[in-house]
C-alpha positions as CSV (number, residue, x, y, z in Angstrom):
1,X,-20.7,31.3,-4.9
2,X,-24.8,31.6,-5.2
3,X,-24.3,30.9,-9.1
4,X,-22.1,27.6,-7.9
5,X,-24.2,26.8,-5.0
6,X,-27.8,27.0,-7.0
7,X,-25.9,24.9,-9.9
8,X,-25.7,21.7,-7.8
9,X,-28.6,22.0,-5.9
10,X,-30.2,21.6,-9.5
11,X,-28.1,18.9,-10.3
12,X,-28.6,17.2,-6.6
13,X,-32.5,17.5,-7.6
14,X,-32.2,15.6,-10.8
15,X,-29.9,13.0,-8.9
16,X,-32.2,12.9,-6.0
17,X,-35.4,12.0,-8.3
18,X,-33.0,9.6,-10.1
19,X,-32.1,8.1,-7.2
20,X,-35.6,7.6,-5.6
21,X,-36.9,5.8,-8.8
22,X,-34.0,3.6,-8.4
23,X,-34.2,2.7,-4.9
24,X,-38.4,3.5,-4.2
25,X,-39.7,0.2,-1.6
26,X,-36.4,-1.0,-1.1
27,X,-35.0,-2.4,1.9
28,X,-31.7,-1.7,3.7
29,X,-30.0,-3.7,1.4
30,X,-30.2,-4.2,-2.0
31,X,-29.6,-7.1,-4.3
32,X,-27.8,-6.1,-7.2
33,X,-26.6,-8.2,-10.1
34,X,-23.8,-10.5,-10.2
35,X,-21.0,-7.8,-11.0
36,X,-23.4,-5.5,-8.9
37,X,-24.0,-4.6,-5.6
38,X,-26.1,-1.8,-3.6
39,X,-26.6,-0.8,-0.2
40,X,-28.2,1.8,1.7
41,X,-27.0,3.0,5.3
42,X,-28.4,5.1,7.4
43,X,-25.6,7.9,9.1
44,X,-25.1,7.3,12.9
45,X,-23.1,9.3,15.4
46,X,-19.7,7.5,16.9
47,X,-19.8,4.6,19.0
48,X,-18.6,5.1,22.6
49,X,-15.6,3.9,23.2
50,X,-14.9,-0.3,24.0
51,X,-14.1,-2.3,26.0
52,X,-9.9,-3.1,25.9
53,X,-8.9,-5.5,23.0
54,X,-12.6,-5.2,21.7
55,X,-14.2,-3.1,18.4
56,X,-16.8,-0.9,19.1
57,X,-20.5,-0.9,18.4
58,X,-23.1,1.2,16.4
59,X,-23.4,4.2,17.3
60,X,-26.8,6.0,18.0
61,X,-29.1,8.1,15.8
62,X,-27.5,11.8,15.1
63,X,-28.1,14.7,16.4
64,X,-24.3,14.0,17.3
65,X,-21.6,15.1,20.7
66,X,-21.1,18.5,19.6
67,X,-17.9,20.6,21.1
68,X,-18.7,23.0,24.3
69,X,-19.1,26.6,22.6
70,X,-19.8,25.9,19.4
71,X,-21.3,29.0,17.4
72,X,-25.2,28.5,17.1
73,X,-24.7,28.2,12.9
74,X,-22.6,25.2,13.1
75,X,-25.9,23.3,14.9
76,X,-28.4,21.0,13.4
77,X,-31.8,20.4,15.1
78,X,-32.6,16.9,13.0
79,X,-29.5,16.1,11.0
80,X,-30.5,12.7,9.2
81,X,-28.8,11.1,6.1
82,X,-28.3,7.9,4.1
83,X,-25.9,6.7,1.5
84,X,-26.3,4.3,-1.2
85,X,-23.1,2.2,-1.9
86,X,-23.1,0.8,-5.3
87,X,-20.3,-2.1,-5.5
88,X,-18.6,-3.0,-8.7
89,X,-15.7,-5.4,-8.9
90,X,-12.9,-2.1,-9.1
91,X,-15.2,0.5,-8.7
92,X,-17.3,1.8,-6.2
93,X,-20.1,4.9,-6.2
94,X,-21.4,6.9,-3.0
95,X,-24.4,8.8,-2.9
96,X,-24.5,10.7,0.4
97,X,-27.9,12.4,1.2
98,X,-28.6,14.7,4.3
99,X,-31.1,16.7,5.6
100,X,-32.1,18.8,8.6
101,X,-28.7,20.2,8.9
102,X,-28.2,24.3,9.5
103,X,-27.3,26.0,6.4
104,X,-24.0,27.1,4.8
105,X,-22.1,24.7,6.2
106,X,-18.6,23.3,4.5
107,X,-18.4,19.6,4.8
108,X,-16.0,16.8,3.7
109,X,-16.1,13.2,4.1
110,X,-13.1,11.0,5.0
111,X,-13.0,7.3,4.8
112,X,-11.3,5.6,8.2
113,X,-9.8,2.0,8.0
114,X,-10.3,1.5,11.8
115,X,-11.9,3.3,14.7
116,X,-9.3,5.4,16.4
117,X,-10.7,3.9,19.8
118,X,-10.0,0.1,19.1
119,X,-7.1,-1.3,18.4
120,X,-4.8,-0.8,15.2
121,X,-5.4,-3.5,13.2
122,X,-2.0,-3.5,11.4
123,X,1.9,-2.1,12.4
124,X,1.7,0.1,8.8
125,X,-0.8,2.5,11.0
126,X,1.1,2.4,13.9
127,X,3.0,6.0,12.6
128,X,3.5,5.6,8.6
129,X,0.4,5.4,7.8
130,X,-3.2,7.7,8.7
131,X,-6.6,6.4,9.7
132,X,-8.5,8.0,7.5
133,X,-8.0,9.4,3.8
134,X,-10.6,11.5,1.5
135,X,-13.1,9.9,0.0
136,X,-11.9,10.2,-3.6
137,X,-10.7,8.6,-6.4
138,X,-6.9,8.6,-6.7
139,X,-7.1,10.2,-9.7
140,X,-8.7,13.0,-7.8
141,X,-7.1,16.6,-7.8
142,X,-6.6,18.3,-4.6
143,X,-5.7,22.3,-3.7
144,X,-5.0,22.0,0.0
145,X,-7.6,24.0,1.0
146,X,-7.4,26.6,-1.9
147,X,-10.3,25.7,-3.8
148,X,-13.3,22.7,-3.6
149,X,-12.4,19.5,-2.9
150,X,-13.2,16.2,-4.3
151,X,-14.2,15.3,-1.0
152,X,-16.0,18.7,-0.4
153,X,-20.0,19.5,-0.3
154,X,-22.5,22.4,1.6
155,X,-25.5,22.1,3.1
156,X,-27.8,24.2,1.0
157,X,-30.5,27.3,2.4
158,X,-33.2,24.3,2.6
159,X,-31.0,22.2,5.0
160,X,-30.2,19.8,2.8
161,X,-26.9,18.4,1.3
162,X,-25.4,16.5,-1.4
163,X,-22.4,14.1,-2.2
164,X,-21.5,11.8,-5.0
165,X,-18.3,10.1,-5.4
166,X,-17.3,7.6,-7.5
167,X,-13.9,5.6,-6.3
168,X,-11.7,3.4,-8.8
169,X,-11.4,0.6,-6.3
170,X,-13.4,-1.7,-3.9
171,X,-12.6,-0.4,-0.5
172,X,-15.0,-3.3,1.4
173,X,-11.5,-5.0,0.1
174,X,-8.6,-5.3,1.5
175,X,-5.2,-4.6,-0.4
176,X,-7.6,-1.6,-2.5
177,X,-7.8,1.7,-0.8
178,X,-4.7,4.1,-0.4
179,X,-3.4,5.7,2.2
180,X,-2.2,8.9,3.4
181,X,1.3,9.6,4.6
182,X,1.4,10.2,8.5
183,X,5.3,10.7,8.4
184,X,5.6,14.0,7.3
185,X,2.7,16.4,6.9
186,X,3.4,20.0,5.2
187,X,2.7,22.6,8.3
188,X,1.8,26.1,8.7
189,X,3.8,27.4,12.6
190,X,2.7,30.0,14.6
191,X,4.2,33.2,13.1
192,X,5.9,36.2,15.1
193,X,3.5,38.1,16.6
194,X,1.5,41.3,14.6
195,X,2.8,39.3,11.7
196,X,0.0,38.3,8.7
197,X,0.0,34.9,9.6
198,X,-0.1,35.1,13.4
199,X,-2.6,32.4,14.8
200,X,-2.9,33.9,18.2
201,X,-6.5,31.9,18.7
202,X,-5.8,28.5,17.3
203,X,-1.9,27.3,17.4
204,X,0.8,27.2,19.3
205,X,4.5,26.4,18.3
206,X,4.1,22.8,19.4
207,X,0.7,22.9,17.2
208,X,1.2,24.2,13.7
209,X,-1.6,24.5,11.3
210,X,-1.6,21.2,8.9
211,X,-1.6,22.7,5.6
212,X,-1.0,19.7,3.4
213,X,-0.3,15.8,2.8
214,X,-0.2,13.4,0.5
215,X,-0.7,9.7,-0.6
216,X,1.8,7.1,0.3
217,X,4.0,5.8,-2.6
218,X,5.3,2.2,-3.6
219,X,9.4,2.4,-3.8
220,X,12.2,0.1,-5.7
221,X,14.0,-0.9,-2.9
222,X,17.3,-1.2,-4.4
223,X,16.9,2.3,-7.2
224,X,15.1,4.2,-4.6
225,X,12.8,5.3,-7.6
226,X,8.8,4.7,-7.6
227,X,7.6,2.0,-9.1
228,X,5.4,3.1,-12.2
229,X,2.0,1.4,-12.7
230,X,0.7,0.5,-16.2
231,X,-1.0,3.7,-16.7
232,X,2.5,5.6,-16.4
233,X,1.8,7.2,-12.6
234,X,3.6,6.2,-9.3
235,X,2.4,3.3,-7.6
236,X,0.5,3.7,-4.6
237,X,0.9,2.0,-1.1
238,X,-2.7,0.1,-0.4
239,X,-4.1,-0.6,2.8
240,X,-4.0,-4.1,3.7
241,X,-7.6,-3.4,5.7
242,X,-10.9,-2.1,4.0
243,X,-13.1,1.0,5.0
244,X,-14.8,0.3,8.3
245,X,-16.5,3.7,8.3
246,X,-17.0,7.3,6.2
247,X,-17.1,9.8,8.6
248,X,-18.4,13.3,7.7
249,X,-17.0,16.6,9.5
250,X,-18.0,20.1,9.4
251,X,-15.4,22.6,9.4
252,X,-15.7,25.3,11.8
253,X,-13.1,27.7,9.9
254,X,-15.4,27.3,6.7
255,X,-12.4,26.2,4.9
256,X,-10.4,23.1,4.0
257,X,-7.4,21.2,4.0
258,X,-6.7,19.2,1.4
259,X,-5.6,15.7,1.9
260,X,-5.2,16.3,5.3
261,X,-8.5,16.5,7.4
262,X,-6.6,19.5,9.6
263,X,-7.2,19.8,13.6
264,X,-10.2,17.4,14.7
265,X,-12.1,18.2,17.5
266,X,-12.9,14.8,19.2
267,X,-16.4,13.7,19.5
268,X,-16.0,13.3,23.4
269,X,-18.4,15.3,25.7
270,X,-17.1,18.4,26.9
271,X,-14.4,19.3,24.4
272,X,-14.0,22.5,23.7
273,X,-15.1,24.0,20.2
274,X,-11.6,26.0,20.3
275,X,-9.5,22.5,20.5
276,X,-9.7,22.2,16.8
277,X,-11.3,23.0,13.3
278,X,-13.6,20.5,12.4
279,X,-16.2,18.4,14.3
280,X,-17.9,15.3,13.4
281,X,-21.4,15.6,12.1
282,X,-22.4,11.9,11.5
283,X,-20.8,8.7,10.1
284,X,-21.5,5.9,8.0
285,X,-20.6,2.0,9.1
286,X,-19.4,-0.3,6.4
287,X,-18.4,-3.0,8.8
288,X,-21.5,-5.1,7.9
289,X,-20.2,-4.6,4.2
290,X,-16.6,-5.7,3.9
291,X,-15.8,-8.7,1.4
């Protein structure tokens, strides 16, 4: 774990000086060239919730809501962080930054089509379809929670933390981003008592343990086989909305789930740490950056 940990922070340094030469007296938003474009956003916490039939706002500067209880190594005194979006015309790269977070945490960053709060801005999310999916390429491998991530990064012993991603698609655009299946996910229920997979602190029977999801799929409609792309793999369902937001959680079980975020613990005043396994640290709103 050190030998991995220690590994990246070496590579996050040479990205980080990289980085600054690229972006040193820059403003918010970079001009890029005509194939080209880079931004930089600053992480916020989530918005309150809105009015009926309206979106919400900006949310304020982290530190963030944090859940009622939480243990004393899951909080950050001055969490800060940034990413730089670099827009191509199929691809697009995220460099996530952060600082002033407690050590040792296990993060992972999920991009959301819409803010669970507003209103669903299309019937395909209204139960076939999830808010949010990793951010990852889809030719990203995943082990449900058995190894690291795509989507995956810790905060290292000097605070700070590192992601970069690199998407094959646009997702400021609509008809670009995939999305998860919210039909069926692949559960864990709460074993028999004294058993080895007993969950007597987090699950009930009516509240299994998500252990696994996938991507949604493009069908023939009269074989009932998937429809195969050009590069020989199945054809995936895309959103018909682009990324309004990347929102970044820390998992409180040190672990994580795969495709599937797991249990979320909402960012609401007053919820309790127990409700769930993850909790959101800070976000990131594209809103402003949708084509």
């Amino acid at each position: 774990m050190f030998t991995y940990l220690y590994t990246n922070r070496y590579i996050a340094l040479i990205s980080t000086l990289t980085i600054f030469l690229l972006f040193a007296g820059a403003t918010k938003t970079f001009a890029g060239t005509n194939k080209n474009r880079v931004y930089k956003i600053n992480m916020t916490c989530f918005p309150p919730p809105p009015s009926p039939g309206e979106q919400p706002g900006i949310g304020s500067k982290p530190p963030c809501v944090l859940p009622d209880g939480i243990e004393p190594e899951f909080i950050s005194r001055k969490p800060r962080g940034k990413a730089h979006v670099i827009v191509k015309e199929n691809k697009t790269k995220f460099i996530i930054q952060l600082k002033g977070l407690a050590p040792g945490m296990v993060i992972t960053a999920w991009a959301s089509y819409y803010f669970p709060t507003g209103p669903s801005p299309h019937p395909i999310f209204d139960g076939v379809a999830a808010t949010s999916i990793p951010l990852a390429p889809t030719t990203a491998g995943f082990t449900e929670g058995l190894g690291p991530e795509p989507n995956q990064f810790y905060t290292w012993p000097n605070g700070r933390a590192q992601l970069v991603v690199e998407l094959d698609y646009n997702p400021l655009k609509a008809y670009q981003g995939p999305l998860r299946n919210d039909m069926v996910v692949i559960e864990q229920s709460a074993a028999p008592a004294g058993s080895g997979a007993e969950q007597p602190e987090c699950c009930s029977p009516s509240e299994p343990q998500p252990i696994g999801s996938s991507l949604l799929r493009v069908f023939n409609q009269n074989t009932g086989y998937p429809i195969i792309d050009e590069n020989g793999r199945q054809s995936l369902l895309r959103s018909p909305v682009p990324y309004s937001f990347i929102a970044l959680v820390v998992h409180t079980d040190k672990t994580t789930h795969g495709i599937h975020p797991g249990i979320g613990i909402l960012p609401i005043p007053g919820m309790p740490a127990s409700s769930g396994d993850h909790f959101l640290l800070g976000m990131f709103d594209l809103r402003q950056l949708q084509e």
